[in-house]
MARVOPA-193900 format. One record per residue (C-alpha): residue number from 1; residue in one letter; x, y, z. Coordinates in Angstrom, 3 decimals. Layout:
<r NUM; "a"; <X; Y; Z>>
...
//
This chain:
<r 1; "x"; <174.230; 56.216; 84.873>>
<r 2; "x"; <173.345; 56.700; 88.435>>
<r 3; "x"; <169.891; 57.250; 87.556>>
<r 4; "x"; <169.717; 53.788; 85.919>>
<r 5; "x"; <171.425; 52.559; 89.224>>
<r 6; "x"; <168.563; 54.011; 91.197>>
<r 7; "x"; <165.839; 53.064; 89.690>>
<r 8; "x"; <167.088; 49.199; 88.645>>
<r 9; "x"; <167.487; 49.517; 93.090>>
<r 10; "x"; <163.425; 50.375; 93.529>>
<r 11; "x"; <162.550; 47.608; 91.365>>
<r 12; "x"; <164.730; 45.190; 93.208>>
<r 13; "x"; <163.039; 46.256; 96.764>>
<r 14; "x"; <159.191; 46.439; 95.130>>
<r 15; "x"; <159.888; 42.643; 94.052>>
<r 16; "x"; <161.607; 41.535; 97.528>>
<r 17; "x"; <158.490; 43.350; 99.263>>
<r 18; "x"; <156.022; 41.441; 97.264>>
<r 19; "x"; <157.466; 38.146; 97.370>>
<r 20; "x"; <157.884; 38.237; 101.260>>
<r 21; "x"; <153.929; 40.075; 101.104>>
<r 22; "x"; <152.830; 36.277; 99.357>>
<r 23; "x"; <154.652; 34.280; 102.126>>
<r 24; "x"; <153.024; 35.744; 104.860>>
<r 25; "x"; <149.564; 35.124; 103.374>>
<r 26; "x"; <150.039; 31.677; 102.234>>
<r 27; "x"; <151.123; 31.068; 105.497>>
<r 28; "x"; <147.913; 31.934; 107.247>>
<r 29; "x"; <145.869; 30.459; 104.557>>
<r 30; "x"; <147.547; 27.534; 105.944>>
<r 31; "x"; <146.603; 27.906; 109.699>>
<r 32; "x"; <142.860; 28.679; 108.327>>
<r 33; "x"; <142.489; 25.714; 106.525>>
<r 34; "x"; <144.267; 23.278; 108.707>>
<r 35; "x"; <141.857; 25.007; 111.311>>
<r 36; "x"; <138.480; 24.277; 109.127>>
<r 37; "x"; <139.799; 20.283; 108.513>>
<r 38; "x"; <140.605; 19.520; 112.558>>
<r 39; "x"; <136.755; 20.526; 113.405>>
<r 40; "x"; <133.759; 19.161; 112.341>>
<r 41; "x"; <131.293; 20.600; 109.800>>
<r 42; "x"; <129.730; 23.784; 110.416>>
<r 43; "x"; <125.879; 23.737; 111.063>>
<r 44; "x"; <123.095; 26.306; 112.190>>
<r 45; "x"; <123.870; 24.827; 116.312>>
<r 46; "x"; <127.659; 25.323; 115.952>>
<r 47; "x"; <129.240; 27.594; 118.182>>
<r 48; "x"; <130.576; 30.252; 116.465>>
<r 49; "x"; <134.501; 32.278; 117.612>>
<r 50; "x"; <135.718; 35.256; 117.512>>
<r 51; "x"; <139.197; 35.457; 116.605>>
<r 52; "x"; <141.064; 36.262; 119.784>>
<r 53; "x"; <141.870; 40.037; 120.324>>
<r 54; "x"; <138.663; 41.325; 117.865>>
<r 55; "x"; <136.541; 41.408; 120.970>>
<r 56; "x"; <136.895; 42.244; 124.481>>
<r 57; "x"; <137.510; 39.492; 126.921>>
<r 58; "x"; <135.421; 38.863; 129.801>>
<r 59; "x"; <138.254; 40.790; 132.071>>
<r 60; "x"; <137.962; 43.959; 129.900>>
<r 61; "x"; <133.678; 44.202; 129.140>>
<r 62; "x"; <132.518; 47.225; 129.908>>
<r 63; "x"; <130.058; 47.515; 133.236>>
<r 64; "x"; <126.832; 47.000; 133.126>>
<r 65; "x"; <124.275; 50.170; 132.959>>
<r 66; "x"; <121.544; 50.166; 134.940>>
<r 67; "x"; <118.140; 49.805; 132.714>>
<r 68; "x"; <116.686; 52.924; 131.818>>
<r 69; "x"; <112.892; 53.471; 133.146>>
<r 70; "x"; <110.263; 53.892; 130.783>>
<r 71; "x"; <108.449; 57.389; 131.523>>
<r 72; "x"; <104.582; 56.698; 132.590>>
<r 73; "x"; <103.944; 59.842; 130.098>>
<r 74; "x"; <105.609; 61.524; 127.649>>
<r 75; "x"; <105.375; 64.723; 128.909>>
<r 76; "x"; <104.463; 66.093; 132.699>>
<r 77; "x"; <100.693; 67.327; 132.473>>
<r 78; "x"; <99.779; 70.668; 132.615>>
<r 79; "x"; <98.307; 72.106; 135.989>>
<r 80; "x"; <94.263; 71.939; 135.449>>
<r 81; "x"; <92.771; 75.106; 133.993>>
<r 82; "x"; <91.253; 77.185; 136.897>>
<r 83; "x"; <87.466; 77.049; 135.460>>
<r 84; "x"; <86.315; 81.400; 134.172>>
<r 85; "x"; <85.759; 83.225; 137.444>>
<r 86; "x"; <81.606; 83.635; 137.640>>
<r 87; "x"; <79.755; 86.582; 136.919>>
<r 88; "x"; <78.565; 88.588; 140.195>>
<r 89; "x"; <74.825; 89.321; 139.975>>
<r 90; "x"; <73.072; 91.117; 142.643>>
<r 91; "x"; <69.328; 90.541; 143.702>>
<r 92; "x"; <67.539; 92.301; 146.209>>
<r 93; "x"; <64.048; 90.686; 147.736>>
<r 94; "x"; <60.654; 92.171; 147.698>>
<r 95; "x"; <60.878; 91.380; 151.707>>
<r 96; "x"; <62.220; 88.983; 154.131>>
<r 97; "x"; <63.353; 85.513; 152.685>>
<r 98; "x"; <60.062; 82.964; 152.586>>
<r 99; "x"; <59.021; 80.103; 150.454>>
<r 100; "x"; <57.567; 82.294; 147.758>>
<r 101; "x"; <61.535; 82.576; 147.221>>
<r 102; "x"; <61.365; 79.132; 146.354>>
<r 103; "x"; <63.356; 78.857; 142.895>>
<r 104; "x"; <65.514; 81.294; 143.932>>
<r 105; "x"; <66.757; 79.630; 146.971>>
<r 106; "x"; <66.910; 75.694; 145.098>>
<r 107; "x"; <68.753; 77.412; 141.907>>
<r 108; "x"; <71.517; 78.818; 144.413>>
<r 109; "x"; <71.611; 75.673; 146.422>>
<r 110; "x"; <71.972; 73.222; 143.465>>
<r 111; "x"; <74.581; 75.404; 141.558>>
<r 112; "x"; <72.398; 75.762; 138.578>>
<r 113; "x"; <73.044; 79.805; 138.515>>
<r 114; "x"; <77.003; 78.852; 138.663>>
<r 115; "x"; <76.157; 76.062; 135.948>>
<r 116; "x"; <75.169; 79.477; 133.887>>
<r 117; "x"; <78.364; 80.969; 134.808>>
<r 118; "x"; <76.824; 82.969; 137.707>>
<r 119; "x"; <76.698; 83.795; 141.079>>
<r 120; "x"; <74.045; 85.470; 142.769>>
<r 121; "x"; <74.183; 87.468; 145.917>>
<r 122; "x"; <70.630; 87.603; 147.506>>
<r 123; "x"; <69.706; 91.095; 149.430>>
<r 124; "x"; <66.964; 91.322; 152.190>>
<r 125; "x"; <65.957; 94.568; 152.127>>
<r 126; "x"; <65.492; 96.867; 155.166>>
<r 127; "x"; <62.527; 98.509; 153.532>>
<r 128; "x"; <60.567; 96.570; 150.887>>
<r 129; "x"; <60.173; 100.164; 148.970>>
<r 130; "x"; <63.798; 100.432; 148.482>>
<r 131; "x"; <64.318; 97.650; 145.987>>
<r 132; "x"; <62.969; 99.168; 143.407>>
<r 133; "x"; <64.456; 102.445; 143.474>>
<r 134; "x"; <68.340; 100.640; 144.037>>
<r 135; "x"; <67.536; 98.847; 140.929>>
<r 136; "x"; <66.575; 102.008; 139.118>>
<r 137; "x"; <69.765; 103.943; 140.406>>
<r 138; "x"; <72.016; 100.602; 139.770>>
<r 139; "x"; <72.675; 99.681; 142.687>>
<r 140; "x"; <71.771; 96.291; 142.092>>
<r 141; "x"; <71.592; 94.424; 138.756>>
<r 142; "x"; <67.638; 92.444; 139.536>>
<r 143; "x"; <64.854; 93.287; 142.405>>
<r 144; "x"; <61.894; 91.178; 143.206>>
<r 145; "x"; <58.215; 92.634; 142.882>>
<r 146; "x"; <54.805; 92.338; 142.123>>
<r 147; "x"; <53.016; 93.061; 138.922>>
<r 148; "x"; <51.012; 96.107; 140.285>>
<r 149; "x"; <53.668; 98.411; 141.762>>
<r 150; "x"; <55.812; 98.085; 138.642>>
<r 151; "x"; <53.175; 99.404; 136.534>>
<r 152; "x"; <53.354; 102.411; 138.902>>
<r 153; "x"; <56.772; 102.650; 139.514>>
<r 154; "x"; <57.326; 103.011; 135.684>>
<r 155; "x"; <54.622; 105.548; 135.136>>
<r 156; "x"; <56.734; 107.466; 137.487>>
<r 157; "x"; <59.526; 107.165; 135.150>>
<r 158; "x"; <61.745; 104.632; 136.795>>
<r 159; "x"; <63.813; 102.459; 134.471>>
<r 160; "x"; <62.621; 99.021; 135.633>>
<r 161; "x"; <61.159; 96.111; 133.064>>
<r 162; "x"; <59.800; 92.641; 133.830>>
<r 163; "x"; <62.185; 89.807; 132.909>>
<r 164; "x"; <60.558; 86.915; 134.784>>
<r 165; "x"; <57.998; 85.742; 136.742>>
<r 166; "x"; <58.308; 83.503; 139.836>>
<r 167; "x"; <54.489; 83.383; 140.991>>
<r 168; "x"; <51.874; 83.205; 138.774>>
<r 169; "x"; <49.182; 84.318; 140.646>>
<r 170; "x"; <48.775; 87.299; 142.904>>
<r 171; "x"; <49.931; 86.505; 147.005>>
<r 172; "x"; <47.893; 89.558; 148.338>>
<r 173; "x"; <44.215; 89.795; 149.405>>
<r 174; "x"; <42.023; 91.916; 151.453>>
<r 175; "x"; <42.516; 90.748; 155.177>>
<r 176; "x"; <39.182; 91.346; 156.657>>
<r 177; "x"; <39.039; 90.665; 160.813>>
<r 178; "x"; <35.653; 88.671; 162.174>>
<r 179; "x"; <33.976; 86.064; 160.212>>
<r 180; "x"; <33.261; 86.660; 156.607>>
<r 181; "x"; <29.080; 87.734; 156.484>>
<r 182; "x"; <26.935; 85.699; 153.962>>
<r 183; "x"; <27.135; 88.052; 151.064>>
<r 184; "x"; <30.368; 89.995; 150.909>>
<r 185; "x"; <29.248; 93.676; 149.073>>
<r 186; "x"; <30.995; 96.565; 147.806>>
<r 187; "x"; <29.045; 98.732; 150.416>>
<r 188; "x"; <30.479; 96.409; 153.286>>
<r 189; "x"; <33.512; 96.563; 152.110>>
<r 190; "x"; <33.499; 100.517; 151.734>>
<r 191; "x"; <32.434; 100.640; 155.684>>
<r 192; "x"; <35.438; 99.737; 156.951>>
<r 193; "x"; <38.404; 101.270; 158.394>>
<r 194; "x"; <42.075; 99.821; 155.927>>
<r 195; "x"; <45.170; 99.502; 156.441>>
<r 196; "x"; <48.030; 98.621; 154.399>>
<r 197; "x"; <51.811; 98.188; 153.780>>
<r 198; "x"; <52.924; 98.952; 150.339>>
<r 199; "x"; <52.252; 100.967; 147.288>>
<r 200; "x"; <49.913; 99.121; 145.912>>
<r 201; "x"; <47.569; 98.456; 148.644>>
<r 202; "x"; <47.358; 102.223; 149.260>>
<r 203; "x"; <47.217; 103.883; 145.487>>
<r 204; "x"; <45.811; 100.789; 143.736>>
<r 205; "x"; <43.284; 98.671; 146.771>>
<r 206; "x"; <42.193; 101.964; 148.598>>
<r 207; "x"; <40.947; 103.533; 145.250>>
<r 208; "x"; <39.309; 100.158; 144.523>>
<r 209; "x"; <37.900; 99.684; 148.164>>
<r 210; "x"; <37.037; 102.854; 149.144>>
<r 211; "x"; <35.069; 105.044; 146.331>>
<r 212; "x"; <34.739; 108.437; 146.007>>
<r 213; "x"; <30.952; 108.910; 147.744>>
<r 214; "x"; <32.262; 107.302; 150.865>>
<r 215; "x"; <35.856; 109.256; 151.163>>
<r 216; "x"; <33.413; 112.595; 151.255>>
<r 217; "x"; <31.494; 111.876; 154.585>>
<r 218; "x"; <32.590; 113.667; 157.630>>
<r 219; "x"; <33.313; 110.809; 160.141>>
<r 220; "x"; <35.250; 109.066; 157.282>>
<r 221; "x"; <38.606; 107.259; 158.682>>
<r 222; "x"; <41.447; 107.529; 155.896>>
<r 223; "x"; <43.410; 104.469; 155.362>>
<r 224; "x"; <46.760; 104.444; 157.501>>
<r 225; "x"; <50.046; 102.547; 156.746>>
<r 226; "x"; <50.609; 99.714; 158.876>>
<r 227; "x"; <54.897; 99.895; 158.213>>
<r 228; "x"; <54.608; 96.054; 157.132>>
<r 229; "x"; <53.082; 95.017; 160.813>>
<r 230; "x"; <50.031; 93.950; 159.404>>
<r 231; "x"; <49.096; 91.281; 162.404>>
<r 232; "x"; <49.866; 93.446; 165.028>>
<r 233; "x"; <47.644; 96.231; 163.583>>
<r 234; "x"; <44.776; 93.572; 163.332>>
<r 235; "x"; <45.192; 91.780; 166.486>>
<r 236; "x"; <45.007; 95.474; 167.945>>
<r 237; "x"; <41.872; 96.717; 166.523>>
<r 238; "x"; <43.715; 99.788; 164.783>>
<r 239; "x"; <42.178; 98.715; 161.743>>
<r 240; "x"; <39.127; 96.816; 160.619>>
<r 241; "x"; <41.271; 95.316; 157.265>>
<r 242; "x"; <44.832; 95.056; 155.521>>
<r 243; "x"; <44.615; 95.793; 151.956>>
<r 244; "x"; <47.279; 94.145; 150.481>>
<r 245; "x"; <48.114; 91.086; 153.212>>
<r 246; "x"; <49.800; 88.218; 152.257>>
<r 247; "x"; <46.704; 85.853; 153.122>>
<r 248; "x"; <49.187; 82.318; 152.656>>
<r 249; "x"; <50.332; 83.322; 156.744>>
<r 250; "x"; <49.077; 86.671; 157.841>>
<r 251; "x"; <45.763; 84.599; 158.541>>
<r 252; "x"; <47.070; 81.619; 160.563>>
<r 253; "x"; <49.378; 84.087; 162.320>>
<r 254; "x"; <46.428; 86.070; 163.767>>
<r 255; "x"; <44.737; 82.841; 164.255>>
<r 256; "x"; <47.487; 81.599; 166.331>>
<r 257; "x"; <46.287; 84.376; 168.513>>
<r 258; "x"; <42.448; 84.218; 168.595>>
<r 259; "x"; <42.041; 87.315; 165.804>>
<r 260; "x"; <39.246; 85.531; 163.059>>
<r 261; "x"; <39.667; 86.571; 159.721>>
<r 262; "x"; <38.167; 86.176; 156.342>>
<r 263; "x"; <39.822; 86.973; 153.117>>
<r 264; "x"; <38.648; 88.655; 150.204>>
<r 265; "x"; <40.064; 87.916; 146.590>>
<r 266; "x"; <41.593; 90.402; 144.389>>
<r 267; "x"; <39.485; 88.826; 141.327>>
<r 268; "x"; <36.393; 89.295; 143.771>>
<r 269; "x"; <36.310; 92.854; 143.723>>
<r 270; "x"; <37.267; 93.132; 140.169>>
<r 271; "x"; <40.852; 93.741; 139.903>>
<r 272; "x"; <42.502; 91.836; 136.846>>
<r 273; "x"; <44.545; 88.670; 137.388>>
<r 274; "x"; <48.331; 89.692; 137.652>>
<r 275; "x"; <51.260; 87.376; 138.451>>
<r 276; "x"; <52.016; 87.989; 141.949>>
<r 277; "x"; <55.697; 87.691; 142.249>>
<r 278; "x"; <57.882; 89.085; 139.468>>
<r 279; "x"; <61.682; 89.436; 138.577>>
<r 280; "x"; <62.602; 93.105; 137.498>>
<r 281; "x"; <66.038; 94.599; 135.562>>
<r 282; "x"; <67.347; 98.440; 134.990>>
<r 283; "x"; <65.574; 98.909; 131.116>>
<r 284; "x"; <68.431; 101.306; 130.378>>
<r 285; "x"; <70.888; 98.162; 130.077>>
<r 286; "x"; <68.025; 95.674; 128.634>>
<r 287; "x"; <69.550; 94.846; 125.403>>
<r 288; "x"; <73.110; 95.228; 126.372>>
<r 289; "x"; <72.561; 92.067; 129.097>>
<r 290; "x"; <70.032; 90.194; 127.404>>
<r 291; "x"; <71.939; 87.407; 126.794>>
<r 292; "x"; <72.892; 87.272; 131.235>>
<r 293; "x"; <69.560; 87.627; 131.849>>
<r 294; "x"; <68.552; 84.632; 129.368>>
<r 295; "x"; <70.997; 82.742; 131.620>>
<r 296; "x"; <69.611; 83.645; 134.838>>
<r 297; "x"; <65.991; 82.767; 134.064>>
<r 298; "x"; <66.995; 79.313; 132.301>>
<r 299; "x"; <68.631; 78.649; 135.979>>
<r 300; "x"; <65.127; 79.422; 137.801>>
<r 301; "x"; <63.459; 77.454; 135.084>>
<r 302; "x"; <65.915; 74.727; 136.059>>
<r 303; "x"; <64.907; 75.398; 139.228>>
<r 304; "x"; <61.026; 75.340; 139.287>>
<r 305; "x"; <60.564; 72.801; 137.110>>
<r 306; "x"; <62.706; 70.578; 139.837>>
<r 307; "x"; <60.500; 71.954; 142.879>>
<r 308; "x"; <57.454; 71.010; 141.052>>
<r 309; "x"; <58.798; 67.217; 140.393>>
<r 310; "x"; <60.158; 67.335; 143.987>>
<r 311; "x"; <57.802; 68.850; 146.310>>
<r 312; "x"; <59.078; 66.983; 149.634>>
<r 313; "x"; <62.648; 67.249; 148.299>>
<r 314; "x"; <62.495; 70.992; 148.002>>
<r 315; "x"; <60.665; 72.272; 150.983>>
<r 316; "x"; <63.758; 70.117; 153.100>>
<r 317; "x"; <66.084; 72.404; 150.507>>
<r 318; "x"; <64.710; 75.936; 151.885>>
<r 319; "x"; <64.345; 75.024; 155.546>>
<r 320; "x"; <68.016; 73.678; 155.589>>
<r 321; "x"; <69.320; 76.511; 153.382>>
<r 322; "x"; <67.008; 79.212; 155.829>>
<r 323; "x"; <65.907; 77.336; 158.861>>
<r 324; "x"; <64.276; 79.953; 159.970>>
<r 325; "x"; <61.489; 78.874; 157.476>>
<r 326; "x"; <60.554; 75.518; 159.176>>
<r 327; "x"; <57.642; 76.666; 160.531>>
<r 328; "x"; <54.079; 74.936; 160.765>>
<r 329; "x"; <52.349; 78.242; 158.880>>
<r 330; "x"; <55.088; 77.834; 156.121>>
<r 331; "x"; <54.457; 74.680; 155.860>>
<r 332; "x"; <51.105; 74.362; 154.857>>
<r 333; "x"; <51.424; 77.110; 152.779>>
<r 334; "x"; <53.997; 75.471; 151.254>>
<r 335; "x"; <51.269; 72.858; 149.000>>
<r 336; "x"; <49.307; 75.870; 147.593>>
<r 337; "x"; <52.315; 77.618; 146.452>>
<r 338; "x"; <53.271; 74.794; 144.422>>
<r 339; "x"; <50.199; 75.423; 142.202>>
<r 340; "x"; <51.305; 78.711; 141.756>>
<r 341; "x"; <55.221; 78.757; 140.696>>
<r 342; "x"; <55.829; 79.522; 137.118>>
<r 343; "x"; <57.643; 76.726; 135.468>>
<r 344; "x"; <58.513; 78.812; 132.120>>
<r 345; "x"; <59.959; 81.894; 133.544>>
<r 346; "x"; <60.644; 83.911; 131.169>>
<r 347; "x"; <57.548; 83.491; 129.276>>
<r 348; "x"; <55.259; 86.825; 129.005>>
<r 349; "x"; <51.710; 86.667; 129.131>>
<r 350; "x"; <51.797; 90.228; 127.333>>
<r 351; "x"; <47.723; 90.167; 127.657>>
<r 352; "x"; <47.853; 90.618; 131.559>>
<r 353; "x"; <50.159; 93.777; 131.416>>
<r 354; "x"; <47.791; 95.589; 128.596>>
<r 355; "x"; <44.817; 94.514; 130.463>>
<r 356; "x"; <45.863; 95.846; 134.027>>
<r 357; "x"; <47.734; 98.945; 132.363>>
<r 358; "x"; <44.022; 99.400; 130.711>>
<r 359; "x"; <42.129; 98.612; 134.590>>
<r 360; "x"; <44.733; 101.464; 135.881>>
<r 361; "x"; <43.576; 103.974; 133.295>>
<r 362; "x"; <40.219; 103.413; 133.706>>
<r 363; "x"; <40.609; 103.652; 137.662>>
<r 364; "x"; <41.972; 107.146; 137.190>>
<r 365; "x"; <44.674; 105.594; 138.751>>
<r 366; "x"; <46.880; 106.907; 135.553>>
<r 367; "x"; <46.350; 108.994; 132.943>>
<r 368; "x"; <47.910; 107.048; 130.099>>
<r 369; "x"; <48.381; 103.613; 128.883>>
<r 370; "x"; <52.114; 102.017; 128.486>>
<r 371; "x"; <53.255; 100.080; 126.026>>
<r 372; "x"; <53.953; 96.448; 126.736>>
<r 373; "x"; <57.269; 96.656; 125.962>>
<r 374; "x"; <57.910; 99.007; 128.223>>
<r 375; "x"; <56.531; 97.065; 131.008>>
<r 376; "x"; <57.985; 93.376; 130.570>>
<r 377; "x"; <60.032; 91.599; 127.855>>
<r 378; "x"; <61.406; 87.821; 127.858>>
<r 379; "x"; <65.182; 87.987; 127.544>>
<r 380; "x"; <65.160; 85.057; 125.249>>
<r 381; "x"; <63.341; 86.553; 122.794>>
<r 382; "x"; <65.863; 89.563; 122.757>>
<r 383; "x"; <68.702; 87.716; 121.672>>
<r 384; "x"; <66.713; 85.862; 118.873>>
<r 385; "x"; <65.485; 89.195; 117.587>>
<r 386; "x"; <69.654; 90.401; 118.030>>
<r 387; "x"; <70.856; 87.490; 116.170>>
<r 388; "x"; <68.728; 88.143; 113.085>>
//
């Protein structure tokens, strides 16, 4: 009974709660659409409202942020990669710095040795004989010479192969003092009294100059060495010749001073053509740094090939690199040792070597004949051969 009671009770509230629920609608519908018929018809430029209290009045809007800056880039750029650190090379000169130097001097002055990835510390020697035997102990990684003396320094056994040429031509004559006679002879030549400063002029010029029939008479002078003071040794009277002077100045320098002198060609007392000024490496390491030395001879290619197309421009190159080379001698030496540079290098004429290794042989100068490959190589050519 009381559970009939109850639940008759529910079903009286539901229907109360429902009925009052209906009122309160109709009664907005009522606001709503006595709204719509007070205004006029709504079109795209009406203004449209918000029911009060679904958005915030002007008193309550939130404050303004300040706009946010675009970055200029996404990201902050890395620092700038520090370019690879350059290899160290070490060259030491056949003698004092001088415009025979040329491509050496322009390829360190217009970076084209650190365009290779290399930098090259230049070493004057205080003895020109040294060079050679540092580069054969490793002491330094290249040496400047001439053709002649590294034919003999390598039938002594020194580890030491031509990788370049600078010069194509020898630099070195017979100095004679006095006028040159009308018909320059073997037997004139063999008369007088030599000096001379290097290797070569005394075991390779002396045997040449001086044969055996005129060594063997009793007032015969022998050749002295003239410790690279070939002018003063001339301009002296000590001795009658230099063997192996570098006729582009020693002859204007004695001139200077009243000496005459007449020069006498290599080629004129039958000595073969040889290139005159000649870049050398250790052989023991040849293969290993082929591929460096490829890089340092396309740099002096870079190099010669710019002297020859810029004569005026490069001779104002070495005297402001080494002003001690603004001299008048230099100077108009400077024109014939344009004709003389080696534009390629690194090429090998492989004929010249076999030819003066034969000429040494036959001398007596040496008792056997080296291979060319043993003498002189072009680094180019080794990595081709290592890359097949």
């Amino acid at each position: 009974m009381l559970n009939a009671f109850l639940r008759a009770r529910s079903l009286v509230s539901l229907t109360l709660f429902v009925f009052l629920l209906f009122l309160i609608s109709a009664s907005y519908a009522d606001d709503d659409s006595e709204t719509v018929s007070n205004n006029e018809p709504l079109v795209l430029e009406s203004d449209v409202k918000l029911p009060t209290g679904l958005w915030p009045t002007v008193e309550h809007e939130l404050p303004e942020e300040a706009p946010e800056e675009a970055p200029s880039m996404a990201l902050t750029p890395p620092p700038p990669l520090d370019p690879p650190p350059l290899k160290q090379l070490s060259l030491m000169l056949d003698w004092y710095i001088s415009p025979q130097h040329a491509a050496l001097i322009v390829a360190k002055q217009r970076g084209l040795f650190a365009a290779q990835g290399l930098e090259l510390d230049v070493l004057t020697p205080a003895d020109p004989s040294i060079a050679i035997k540092l580069l054969a102990a490793g002491e330094v990684d290249l040496a400047l010479t001439r053709q002649p003396l590294l034919h003999l320094h390598a039938h002594d056994g020194a580890s030491v192969t031509r990788i370049g040429t600078l010069v194509e031509t020898p630099l070195n004559a017979v100095i004679v003092a006095g006028n040159a006679p009308p018909n320059d002879t073997p037997h004139q030549l063999a008369d007088l009294h030599y000096g001379f400063s290097t290797r070569e002029g005394r075991d390779v010029l002396i045997e040449q100059l001086l044969p055996n029939s005129v060594r063997q008479i009793d007032d015969f002078t022998p050749p002295e060495s003239v410790h690279f003071d070939a002018a003063s040794a001339l301009r002296e009277g000590r001795v009658d010749a230099i063997a192996d002077g570098f006729f582009h100045t020693l002859p204007q320098q004695l001139a200077a001073d009243g000496v005459i002198t007449h020069t006498v060609r290599y080629h004129d007392i039958d000595m073969p053509r040889h290139d005159g000024l000649i870049l050398l490496a250790n052989s023991d390491a040849m293969s290993r740094r082929a591929a460096t030395w490829s890089r340092v001879l396309i740099a002096l290619e870079e190099a010669s090939n710019w002297i020859i197309e810029n004569p005026e421009a490069a001779w104002s190159l070495l005297i402001s690199a080494h002003p001690i080379l603004d001299n008048s001698v230099n100077e108009r030496a400077w024109g014939d040792l344009l004709r003389r540079i080696a534009i390629s290098p690194a090429a090998l004429d492989a004929r010249r070597y076999a030819a003066f290794e034969s000429y040494l042989r036959e001398s007596g100068i040496t008792e056997t004949v080296l291979p060319v490959s043993r003498l002189a190589v072009n680094p180019h050519t080794l990595i081709d051969k290592s890359r097949e």
